[in-house]
N, C-alpha and C positions, 0 to 999 in steps of 0.2 A: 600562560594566559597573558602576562604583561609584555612578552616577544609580540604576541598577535595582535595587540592593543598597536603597541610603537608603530607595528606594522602598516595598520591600516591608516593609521594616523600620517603618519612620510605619504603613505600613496595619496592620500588627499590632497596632501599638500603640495607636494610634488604636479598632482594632474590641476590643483585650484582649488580655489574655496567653493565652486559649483559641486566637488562630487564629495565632501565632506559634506555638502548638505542634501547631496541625492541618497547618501546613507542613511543620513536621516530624516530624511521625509521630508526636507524644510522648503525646497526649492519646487523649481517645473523636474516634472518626471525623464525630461529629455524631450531632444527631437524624436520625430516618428520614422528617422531615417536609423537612430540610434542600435544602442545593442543591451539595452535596459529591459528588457526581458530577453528568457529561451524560447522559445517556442517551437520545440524541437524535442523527438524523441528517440529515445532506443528502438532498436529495427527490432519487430515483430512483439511491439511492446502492447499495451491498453492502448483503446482510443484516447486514454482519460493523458496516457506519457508518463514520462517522467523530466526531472530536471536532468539535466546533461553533466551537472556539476561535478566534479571529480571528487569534492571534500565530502567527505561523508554525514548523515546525522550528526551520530555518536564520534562527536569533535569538540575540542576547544573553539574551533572556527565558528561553528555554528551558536553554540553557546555567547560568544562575543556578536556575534550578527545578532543575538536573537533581544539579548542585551537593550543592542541600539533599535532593534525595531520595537522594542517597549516603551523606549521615551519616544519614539516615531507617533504611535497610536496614542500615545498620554498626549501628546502636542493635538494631533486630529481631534479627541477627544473633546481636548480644552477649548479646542475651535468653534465647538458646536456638533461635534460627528460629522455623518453624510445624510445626505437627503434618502428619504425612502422611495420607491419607483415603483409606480405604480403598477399595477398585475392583470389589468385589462387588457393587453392583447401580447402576443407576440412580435416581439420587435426582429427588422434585420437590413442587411445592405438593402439599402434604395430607398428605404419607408421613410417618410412626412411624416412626424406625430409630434404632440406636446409633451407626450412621457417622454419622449428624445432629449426634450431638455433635463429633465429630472436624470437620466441616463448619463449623461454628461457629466451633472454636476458629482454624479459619485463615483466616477470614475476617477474623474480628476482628484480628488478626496483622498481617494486612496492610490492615486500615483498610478493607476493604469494610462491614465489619460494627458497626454502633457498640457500643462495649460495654455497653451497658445492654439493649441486645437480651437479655444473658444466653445460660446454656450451658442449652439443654434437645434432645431430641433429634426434635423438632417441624418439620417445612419448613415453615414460615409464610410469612406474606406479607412480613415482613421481609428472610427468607431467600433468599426468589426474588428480592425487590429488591437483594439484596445478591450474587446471584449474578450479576443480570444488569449489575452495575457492572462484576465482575469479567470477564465475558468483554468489556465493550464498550471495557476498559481493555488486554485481549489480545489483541480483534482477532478475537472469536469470534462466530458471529452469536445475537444476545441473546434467547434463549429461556428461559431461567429456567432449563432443566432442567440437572443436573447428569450428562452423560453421559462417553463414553468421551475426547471431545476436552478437554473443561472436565476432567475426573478427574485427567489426564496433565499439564495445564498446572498444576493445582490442585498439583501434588505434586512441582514442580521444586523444586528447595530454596532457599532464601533463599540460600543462598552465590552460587550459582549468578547468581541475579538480581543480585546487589550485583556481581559481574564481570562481568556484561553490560552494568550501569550503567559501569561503572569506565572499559569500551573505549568502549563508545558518548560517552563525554564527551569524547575526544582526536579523536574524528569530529565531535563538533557543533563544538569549535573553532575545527576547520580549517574545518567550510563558514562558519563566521559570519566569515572573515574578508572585511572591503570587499566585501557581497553588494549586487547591484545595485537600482536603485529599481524594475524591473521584471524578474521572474524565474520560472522554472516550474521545479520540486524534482518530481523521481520518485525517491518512496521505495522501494525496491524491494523490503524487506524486508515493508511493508506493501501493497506491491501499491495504491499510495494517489498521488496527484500534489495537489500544495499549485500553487496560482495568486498570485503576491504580486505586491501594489504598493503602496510606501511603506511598509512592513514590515507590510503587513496583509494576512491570506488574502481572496481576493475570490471565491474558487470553488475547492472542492475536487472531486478526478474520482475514479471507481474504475478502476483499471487490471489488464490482463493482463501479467504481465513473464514473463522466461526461465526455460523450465527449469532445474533442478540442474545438468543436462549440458550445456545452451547457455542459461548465464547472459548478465543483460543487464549491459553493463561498467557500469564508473564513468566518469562524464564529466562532461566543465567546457567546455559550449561554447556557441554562440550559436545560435538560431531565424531562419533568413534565406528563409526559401521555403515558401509552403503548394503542394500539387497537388492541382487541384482533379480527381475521377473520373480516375483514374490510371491507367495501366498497370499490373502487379504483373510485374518482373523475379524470376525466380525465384532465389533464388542458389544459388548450387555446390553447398551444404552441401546443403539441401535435397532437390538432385536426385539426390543421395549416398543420404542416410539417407530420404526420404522419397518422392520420386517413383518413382523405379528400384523399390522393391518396393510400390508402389501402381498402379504400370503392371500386372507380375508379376500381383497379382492382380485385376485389372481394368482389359483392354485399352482400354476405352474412357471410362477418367476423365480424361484431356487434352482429349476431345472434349465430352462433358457438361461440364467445369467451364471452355471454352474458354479454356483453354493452346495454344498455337502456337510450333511449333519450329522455327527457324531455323539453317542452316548458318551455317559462317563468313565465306560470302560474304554471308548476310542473305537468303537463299533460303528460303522457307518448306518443311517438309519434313514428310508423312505420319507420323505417328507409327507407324504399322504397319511403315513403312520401318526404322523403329531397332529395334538387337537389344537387349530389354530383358532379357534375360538376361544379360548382359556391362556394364562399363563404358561402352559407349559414349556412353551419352547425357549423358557428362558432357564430350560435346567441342561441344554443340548449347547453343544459348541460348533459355530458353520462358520465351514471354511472357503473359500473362491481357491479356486483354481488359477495356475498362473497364466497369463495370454493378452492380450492386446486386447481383453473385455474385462481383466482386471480393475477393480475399483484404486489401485495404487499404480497403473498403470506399468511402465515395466522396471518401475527404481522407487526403494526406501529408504530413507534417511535417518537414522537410529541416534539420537542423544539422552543421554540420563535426564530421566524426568519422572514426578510421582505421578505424572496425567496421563500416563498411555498414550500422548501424543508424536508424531513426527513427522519429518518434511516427504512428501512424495508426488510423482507421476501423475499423470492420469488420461485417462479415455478420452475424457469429453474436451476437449483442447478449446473447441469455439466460446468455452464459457472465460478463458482469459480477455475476451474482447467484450464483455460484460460491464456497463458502469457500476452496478453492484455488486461487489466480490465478495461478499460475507456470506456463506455455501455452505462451508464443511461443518464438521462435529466436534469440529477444535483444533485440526490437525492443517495444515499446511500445504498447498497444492504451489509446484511452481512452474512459470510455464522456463520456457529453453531449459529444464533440468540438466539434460547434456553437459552445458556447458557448467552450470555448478558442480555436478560429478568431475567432469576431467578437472577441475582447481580443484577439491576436495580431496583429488588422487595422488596432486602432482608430485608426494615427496613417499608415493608406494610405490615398490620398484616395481614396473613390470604392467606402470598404466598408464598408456599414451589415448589422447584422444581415438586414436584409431581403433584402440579394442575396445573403448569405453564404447564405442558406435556399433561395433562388431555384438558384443551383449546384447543391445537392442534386438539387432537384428535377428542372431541364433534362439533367442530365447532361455537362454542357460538358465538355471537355478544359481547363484552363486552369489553368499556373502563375501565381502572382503573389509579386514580389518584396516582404519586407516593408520598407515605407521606414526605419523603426529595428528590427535585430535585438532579439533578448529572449533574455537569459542564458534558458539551461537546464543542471542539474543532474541526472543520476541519483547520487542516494547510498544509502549505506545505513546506516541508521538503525536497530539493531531495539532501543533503548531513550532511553525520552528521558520529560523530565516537563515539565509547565505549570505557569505560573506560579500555579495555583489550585488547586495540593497533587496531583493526579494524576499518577499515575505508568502510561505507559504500556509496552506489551511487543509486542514482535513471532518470531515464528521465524526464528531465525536460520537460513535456508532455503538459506545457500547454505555454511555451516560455515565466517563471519568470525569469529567470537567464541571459538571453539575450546571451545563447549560441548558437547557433544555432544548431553546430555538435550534441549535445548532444541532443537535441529537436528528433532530427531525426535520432539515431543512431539505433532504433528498428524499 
C-alpha cells in the first residue's frame, strides 16, 4: 500500500501540481478535449459498460483511489454539496431551459463538468459529454439524455455519497486481503463479474444476480467443476413461489419447457397426476432436460457453497442488455460464458477454446473437473474509485449501506 502511495504521489508530481489536485477533486475536471473519463465499453457488454480499467476492484489500487476520493467528497461536502435539479422535464442536446443551469452547477460539483464550460443554461455538446460521464460513472446506460433515472441519481446528496464511500472502503479492505493470482469477483451491486490474473482484469462479463427478495449471498470460495449442457434441478424455493402458481395457470408448462417430475422413489410421474392446487408438488423433484431451452443454458459453474448457488448459462441472452439485472433466485447468470469457461480450463489438459465451443455446439452431457480450482468471490461493492481520479457508484440494491435514497433512486 505505501509502494502505491509513493507511486501516485511521483506521477503527480512528475505530470504537476494540476493532477495531484484532479485526484482530488480540488481543481477543474480537465479540458473537454481530455481523457478524464472512459467512456467506453467491453464489446457485447450492458448498455449500462463497464470501465475499461485493467486494475481490478479487489486491489490495493482501488482501495488508495478510494481513500483519496473520500477526502475528495468531504472537501465537496464542506463546500456546501451540489445543487439539486430540478425533475420537471427532460433535459438533452439542444434544449434552452433554467434547470440547465442547476444541471451545470452539479456537474461541475462533482468533476463531470470542467469548469470552464461555464454556467449558462444551454445543453451543449459539452453537457451531453458530461452527462454521459456521469451515468457511465453510475452504472446508467450512456445516452446523454437527462431523464427520470439520471434526475434521481443526479439529486442524491453528497452526504449521502461520502457514507457510501465511507462503508464501501471497510468492504474493499477485507476483499484485498491475500487475493489469489487467479480469481472471479461478482460484484453484485453492479451486476458486473471482474476476471483477474496477476492483479489484472483479463475479461469483464455482464451479469443477472438476485432479486431484492432472493439475494445472491456473499461468498469466499473456490471454482472446481464446469457442467457441460446440464440438467436444471429445480429447487424447493422455486417450486414454492414459482412453479406451483405457474402450473395453476398453465397446465401445460412442465410439458412445453420439459420439466419431469419424479417421486421419491425416482419414478417419473404425469404432471396432471399432482394436485397443483395444494402443496403437494413440493414433495416431487423436477428436473429440465438438457438443450438450448434449458433454464442453465448449456454450462454450470460448481463452487462450495451452503446456498445451492452457482454461476451459469442461459436462454434468454437479450435480458443482459437489461438496465436492471437483479433476475435470478440467487444464482448467477453471465453473459460471454465461453469465454470465462476457456480461462477457467486453461491449466486442464485437453481444453482449448476450440472444444470448449465444440460442447456448445454437440450438446454432450459432460462434467469436467478443473485441475486447479479458481478463488471466486461474490461481494458487494456499490462504491469504489480508480486510480485515475474516477469515482464510481452503484445502487445499493439490496439496503447494505443503510441509505435508503440510493436503494431507491432506480
Amino acid at each position: 500500500m505505501m509502494q502505491m502511495r509513493q507511486m501516485l504521489t511521483r506521477a503527480a508530481e512528475a505530470i504537476g501540481g494540476a493532477a495531484l489536485a484532479f485526484l482530488l477533486g480540488l481543481g477543474p475536471a480537465a479540458s473537454q478535449g481530455g481523457a478524464e473519463w472512459r467512456d467506453a465499453f467491453d464489446v457485447g457488454a450492458a448498455a449500462a459498460g463497464h470501465s475499461l480499467a485493467a486494475t481490478p476492484i479487489m486491489s490495493p489500487e482501488t482501495i488508495y483511489a478510494t481513500e483519496l476520493a473520500i477526502q475528495r467528497y468531504s472537501m465537496i461536502l464542506a463546500n456546501g454539496g451540489w445543487p439539486v435539479v430540478p425533475d420537471e422535464y427532460v433535459l438533452r442536446l439542444g434544449d434552452r431551459h433554467a434547470n440547465i443551469v442547476a444541471l451545470r452547477q452539479r456537474l461541475i460539483a462533482s468533476g463531470d463538468l470542467a469548469v470552464g464550460a461555464g454556467i449558462s443554461d444551454v445543453f451543449d455538446t459539452y453537457v451531453e459529454a458530461a452527462v454521459k460521464a456521469f451515468q457511465v460513472r453510475h452504472g446508467i446506460p450512456a445516452d446523454g439524455i437527462v431523464g427520470e433515472n439520471t434526475l434521481n441519481t443526479l439529486n442524491i446528496p453528497a452526504s449521502d455519497r461520502l457514507s457510501q464511500l465511507q462503508r464501501n472502503l471497510t468492504r474493499l479492505r477485507e476483499l484485498a486481503v491475500a487475493p489469489a493470482d487467479r480469481f472471479v469477483m461478482v460484484n453484485i451491486p453492479g451486476a458486473e463479474i471482474e476476471v483477474v490474473q496477476m492483479g489484472r482484469v483479463v475479461s469483464r462479463h455482464t451479469a443477472i444476480v438476485g432479486k431484492v427478495d432472493r439475494p445472491s449471498p456473499i461468498i469466499n470460495s473456490r471454482i472446481y467443476e464446469v457442467n457441460f449442457n446440464p440438467f436444471w434441478t429445480v429447487p424447493a424455493s422455486i417450486i414454492r413461489r414459482d412453479l406451483i402458481p405457474l402450473m395453476q395457470n398453465d397446465p401445460e408448462y412442465l410439458t412445453r419447457m420439459r420439466i419431469r417430475a419424479y417421486n421419491g422413489q425416482g419414478v417419473e410421474v404425469p404432471p396432471q397426476n399432482i394436485n397443483w392446487n395444494s402443496d403437494e408438488a413440493t414433495r416431487y423433484m423436477f428436473r429440465q432436460d438438457p438443450g438450448d431451452f434449458n433454464s442453465l443454458g448449456s454450462v454450470r459453474i460448481n463452487f462450495y457453497n451452503p446456498y445451492s448457488v452457482y454461476m451459469h448459462d442461459t436462454p434468454l441472452k437479450t435480458l443482459f442488455g437489461n438496465d436492471y439485472r437483479f433476475d435470478s433466485s440467487g444464482c448467477v447468470r453471465v453473459q460471454n460464458v465461453r469465454d470465462l469457461i476457456t480461462w477457467l480450463l486453461r491449466d486442464t489438459p485437453g481444453w482449448s477454446r476450440e472444444r470448449v465451443d465444440e460442447m456448445f455446439r454437440n450438446g454432450e452431457r459432460l462434467d469436467v473437473q478443473l485441475a486447479q480450482p479458481v478463488n471466486v468471490y461474490f461481494a458487494y461493492v456499490s462504491a469504489w474509485a480508480t486510480a485515475d481520479g474516477i469515482v464510481h457508484f452503484r445502487n445499493d440494491i439490496y439496503g447494505q449501506d443503510g441509505i435508503g435514497q440510493i436503494a431507491s433512486a432506480n
